[in-house]
N, C-alpha and C positions, 0 to 999 in steps of 0.2 A: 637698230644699228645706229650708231654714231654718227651725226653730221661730218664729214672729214674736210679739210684743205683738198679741192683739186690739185692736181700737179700742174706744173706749167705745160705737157705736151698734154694733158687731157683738156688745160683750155686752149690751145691752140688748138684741137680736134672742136672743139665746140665754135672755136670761132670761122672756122672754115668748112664746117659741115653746108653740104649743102640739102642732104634730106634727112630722114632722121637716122637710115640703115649709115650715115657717115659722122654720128654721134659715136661716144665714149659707149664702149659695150654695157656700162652701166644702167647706159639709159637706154642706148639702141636693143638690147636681148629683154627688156621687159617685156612681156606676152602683151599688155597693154597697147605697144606702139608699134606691132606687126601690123594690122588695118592701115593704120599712116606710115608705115615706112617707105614706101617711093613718093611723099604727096612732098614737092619742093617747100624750101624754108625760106619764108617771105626773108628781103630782105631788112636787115636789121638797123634802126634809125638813132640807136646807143650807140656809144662809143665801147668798145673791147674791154670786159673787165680783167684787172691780174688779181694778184694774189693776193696783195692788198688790200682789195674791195672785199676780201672773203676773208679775211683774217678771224672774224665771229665766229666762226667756224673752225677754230683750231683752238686745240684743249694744249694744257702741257702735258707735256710726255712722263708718263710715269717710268722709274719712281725717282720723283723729284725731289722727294726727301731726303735723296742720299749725299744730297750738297752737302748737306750738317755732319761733320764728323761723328758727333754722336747718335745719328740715324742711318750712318754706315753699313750696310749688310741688313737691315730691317724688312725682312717680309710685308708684302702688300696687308699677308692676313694681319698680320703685328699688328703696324701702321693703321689699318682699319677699325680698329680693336679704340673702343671709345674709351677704355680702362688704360691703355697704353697714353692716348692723347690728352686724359684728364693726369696721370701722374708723373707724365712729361713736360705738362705745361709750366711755362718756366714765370714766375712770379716774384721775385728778386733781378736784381741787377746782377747781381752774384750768380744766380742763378744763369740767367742770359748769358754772362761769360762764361761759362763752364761746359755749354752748349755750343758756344760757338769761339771754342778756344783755336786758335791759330786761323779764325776767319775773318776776323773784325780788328783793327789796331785798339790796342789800350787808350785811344786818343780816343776813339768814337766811346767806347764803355764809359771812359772820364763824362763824354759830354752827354752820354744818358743820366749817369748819376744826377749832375748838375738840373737834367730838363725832369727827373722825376721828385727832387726835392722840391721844386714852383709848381705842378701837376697836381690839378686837383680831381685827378682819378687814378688809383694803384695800377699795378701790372698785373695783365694775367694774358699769358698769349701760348696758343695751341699748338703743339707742334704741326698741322699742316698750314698753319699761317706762317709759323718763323722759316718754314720749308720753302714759302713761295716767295721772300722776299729774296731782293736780290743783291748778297751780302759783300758783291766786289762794288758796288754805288750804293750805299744804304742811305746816305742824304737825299739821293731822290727817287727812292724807291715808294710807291706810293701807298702800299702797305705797312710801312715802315712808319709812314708820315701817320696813317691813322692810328698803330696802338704803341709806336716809342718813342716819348719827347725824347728831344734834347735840346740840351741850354744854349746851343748858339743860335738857332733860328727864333727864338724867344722874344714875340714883340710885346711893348705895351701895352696895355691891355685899355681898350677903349674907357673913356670915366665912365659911360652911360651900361656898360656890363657888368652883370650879376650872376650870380648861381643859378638863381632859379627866373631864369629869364623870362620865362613864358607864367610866372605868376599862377604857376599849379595851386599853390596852398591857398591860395587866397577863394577858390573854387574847390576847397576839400571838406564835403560836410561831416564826413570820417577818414581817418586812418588810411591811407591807403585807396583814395577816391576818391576822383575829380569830376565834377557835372557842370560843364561849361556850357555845353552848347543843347539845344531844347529837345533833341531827341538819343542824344549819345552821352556815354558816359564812362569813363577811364580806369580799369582796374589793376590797380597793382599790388597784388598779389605778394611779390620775393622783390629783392634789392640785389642779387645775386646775376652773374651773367657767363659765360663761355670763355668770355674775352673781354678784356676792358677796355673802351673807346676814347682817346684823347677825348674824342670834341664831343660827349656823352649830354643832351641835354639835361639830366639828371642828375647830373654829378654832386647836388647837393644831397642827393641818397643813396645811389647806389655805391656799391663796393664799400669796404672798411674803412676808415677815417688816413688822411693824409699828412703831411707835415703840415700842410698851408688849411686842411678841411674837414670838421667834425661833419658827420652824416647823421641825417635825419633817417630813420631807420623805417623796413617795409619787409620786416623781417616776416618769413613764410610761418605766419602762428594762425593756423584755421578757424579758431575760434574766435579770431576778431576782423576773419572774414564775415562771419555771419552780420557785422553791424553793417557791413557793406552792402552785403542779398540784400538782409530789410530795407535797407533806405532805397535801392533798386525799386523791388517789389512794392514799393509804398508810391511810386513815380509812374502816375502810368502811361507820360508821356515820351519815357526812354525806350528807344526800340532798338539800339546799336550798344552794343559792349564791345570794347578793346580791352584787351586780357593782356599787360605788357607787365612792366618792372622796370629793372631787372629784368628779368630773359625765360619766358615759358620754359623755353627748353629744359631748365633749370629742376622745373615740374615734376616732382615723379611721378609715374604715371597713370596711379589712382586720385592723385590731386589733379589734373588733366580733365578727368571722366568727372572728379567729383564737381569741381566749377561748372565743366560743360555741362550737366546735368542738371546742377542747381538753377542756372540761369538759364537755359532751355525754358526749364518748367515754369517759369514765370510768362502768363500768357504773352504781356506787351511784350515781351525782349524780341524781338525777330532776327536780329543779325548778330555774329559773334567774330570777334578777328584775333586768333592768338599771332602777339608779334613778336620774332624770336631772329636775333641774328645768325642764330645756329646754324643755317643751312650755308652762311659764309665762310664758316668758321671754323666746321667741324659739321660735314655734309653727314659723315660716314654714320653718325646717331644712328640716321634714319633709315641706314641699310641694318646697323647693326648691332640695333635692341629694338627688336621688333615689340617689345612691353610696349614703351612708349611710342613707339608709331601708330601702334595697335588703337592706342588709348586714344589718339587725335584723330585716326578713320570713324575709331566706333561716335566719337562725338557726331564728327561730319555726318555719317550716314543716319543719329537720331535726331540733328536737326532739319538733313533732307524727308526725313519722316515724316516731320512736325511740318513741311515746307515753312524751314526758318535755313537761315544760311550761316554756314560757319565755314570759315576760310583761315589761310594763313597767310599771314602778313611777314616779311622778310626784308632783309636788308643789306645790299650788295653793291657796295660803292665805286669796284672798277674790277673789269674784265679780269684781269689776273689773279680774283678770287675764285672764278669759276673753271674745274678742274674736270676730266671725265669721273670723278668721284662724285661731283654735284649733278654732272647730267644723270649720273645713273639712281640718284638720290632723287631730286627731282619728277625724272620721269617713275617709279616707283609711286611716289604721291600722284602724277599725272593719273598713272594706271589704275591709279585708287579713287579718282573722282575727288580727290582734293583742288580747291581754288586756291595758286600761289601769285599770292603778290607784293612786288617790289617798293619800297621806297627808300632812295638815296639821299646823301645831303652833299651837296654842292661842295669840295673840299679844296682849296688854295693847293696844290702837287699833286693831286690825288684824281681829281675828275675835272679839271674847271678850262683844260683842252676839250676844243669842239672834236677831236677826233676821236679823244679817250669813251668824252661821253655815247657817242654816234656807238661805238663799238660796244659798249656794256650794254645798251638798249638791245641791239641786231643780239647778242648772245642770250641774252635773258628770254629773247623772242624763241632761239634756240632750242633754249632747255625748258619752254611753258611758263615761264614766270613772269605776267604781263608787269611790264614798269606804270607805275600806278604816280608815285610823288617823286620830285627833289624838290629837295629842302634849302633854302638859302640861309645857309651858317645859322643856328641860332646865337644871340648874345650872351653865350657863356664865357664866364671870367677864364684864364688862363691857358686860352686855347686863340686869341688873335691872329697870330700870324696862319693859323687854317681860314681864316672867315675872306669872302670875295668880296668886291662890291657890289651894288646891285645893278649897276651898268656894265658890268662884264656877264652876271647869271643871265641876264636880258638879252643878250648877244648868242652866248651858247645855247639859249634857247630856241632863240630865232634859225640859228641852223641844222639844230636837232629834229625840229618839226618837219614836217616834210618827206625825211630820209625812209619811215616805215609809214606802216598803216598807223589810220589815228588811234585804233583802239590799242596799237603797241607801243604809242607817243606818251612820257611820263606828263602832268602837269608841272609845272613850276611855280612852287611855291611860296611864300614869307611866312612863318608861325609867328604873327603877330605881338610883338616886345607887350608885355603886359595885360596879355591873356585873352587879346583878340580872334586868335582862333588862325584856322589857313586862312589863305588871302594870294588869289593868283599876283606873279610877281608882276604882272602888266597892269592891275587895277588900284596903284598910287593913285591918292588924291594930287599929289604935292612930290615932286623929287626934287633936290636940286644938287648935281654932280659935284660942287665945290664943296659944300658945309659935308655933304655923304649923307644930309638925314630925308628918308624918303618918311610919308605920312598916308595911311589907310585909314578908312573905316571899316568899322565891321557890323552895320545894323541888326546882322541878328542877334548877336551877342549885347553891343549898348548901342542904343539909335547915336546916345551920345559923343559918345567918349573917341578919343583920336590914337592911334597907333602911332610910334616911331620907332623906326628903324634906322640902326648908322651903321654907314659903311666903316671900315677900317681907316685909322687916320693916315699911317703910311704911307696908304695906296690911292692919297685923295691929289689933287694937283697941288702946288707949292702954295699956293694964296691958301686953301681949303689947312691946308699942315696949318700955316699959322695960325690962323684964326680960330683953330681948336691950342695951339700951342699955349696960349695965356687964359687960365682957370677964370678968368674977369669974363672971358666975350661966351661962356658956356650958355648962358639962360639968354644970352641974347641969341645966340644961334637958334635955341629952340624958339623963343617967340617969335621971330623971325619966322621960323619954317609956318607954324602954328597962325601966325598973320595971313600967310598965305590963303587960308582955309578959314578967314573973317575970324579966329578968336583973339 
């Protein structure tokens, strides 16, 4: 059964209960709490929770797709129907207004057009995402904010941003495969996703080329996955594969089994993580092509064979993606001995409220999905006005901890500008709030080499604006920072 919303008279029964027979019948008729039902209820040293405090625990109300005029009258089974959600997903501008004719003014479509000609990733949005935004505020809808630019929130783009920010190629001894770090190693397999992410660290590959972006391609050709196995199986000190892209889900589901399989059988590999937005995005897959669910248990349960582990990795940026279509997805995978887990990226509208975040943690706790990472903005080109600073992710962290248990507390992270790897966001060598540029090591990766990371320059204080304002003071900023840490 579903976690629900208390009502407000069942928490005022709970708050005035004084033994358990004067609880909500919920809890008082459980055969369980007959023993204890006249044993008095200490009293309570918390203050009264409302409904607020339990908001995790409320899904929206189906069916919320019927906001969409052209999802008007659509059966639940329709709607579920991953056939219906793949040839309704709207991937034009054009497209987008035709879906949401007489919901959105001509002014907001104008200022998509505008934010998808500087975007350097295409549209591709599912109809249960355009279903759950909310299209009477879409400026600050924070669904809206991850997969629809538009051109007037459009900031400059830091000089120190690039495509490939995290310096994958320079770590790719083939095609499609990155080996940065001394026991894991990065498979990307397809270039292809569910859904297209404004702030995509990838964006130099995935999806179709742009007005502003030709793509380095990671197109799903199997036979030049095999140069990837060998150089795996030739390594025998990689024990972790990440299966990403572009977006597993993408997988059909003999390519699934075939990977999982292939990299199983390689004695050293011990851990396997496929990472797929899909469960954000388009839950219903996993109720309803049981092929491909099929294909990711049987994996799971031949690596539990082998006691090697295989899990899934996912990606859930704010509470109002999680729907009872996901709890029932979700728990599904739970029932199945699947490991699901989360990792977010910290987004400027989107999660970068201490309350937003607090609430997607407490729900993901909800539906088994431990929060595992956020991510602090990576330095991808034309996505700025999403990135925080890193004195604000510092903050919302400091408040998030605490709230659950530690093993339900995400870490917070920095992926390291130029290929340092994670790096918790409290272990700068070097910050300094004016210039925005904080400085890490990463010795396992180079004893050497030093990390930067720059905040957004809009969001820096007035002295920090200028002193990025004139292209003359750039390399002095950095030495400066870089002095800091004796080079």
């Amino acid at each position: 059964m579903k976690p629900k919303l208390p009502s407000n008279k069942e928490l005022k029964e709970y708050h005035d209960a004084d033994t358990i027979e004067d609880l909500p019948d919920a809890v008082a008729s459980q055969p369980e709490m007959q023993e204890i039902s006249d044993i008095e209820i200490p009293e309570p040293l918390k203050d009264p929770v409302t409904s607020d405090d339990l908001l995790h625990r409320q899904f929206e109300p189906e069916p919320f797709w019927e906001q969409i005029p052209a999802f008007k009258g659509v059966s639940r089974e329709e709607f579920l129907d991953v056939k219906f959600q793949n040839s309704n997903s709207a991937t034009k501008v054009d497209h987008l207004d035709e879906l949401l004719e007489d919901v959105v003014s001509p002014d907001f479509l104008a200022d998509v057009r505008k934010g998808m000609h500087i975007a350097p990733m295409n549209m591709r949005l599912s109809p249960y995402i355009l279903s759950l935004i909310d299209w009477s505020d879409p400026y600050n809808d924070p669904l809206r904010v991850q997969f629809i630019p538009v051109g007037s929130t459009k900031k400059p783009d830091h000089p120190k941003l690039s495509l490939d920010s995290l310096s994958e190629q320079e770590d790719s001894p083939t095609g499609g495969l990155v080996h940065r770090y001394f026991d894991k190693a990065l498979f990307l397999p397809l270039d292809v996703c569910p859904v297209y992410c404004r702030f995509c660290t990838r964006s130099y590959a995935i999806g179709s080329d742009t007005d502003q972006v030709t793509k380095l391609s990671f197109k799903a050709i199997p036979d030049k996955w095999n140069k990837a196995f060998a150089y795996i199986a030739s390594r025998p000190e990689i024990e972790d594969i990440v299966i990403s892209g572009g977006d597993t889900y993408m997988l059909k589901p003999h390519r699934i089994k075939q990977i999982g399989e292939t990299l199983l059988s390689i004695p050293h590999v011990r851990r396997l993580r496929f990472a797929t937005k899909g469960p954000a995005v388009m839950p219903m897959k996993i109720l309803n092509q049981p092929e491909w669910t099929d294909a990711l248990i049987d994996v799971v349960n031949q690596g539990r064979e082998m006691s090697k582990e295989v899990v899934l990795h996912t990606h859930f940026n704010h509470w109002k993606e999680i729907t009872s279509i996901t709890y029932d997805a979700m728990d599904y995978l739970f029932k199945a001995g699947v490991t699901v887990r989360n990792q977010s990226v910290l987004i400027r509208g989107v999660n970068d409220k201490i309350e937003d975040m607090i609430n997607l943690v407490r729900q993901l706790s909800i539906i088994n999905v431990q929060p595992y990472y956020v991510y602090q903005h990576d330095m991808v080109q034309g996505t700025e006005e999403l990135r925080t600073t890193l004195q604000h992710s510092l903050e919302v962290e400091r408040h998030v901890r605490g709230t659950t248990a530690g093993f339900n507390t995400p870490t917070f992270v920095t992926d390291a500008p130029g290929g340092g790897g994670k790096r918790d966001i409290h272990s700068y060598d070097h910050y300094d709030e004016v210039s925005g540029i904080s400085v890490y090591r990463s010795p396992s990766v180079d004893e050497d080499k030093l990390y930067l990371y720059f905040d957004p320059i809009y969001l820096l204080p007035k002295e920090g604006q200028d002193l990025w304002r004139d292209p003359k003071n750039h390399d002095d900023l950095v030495k400066d920072a870089l002095s800091q840490m004796g080079r």
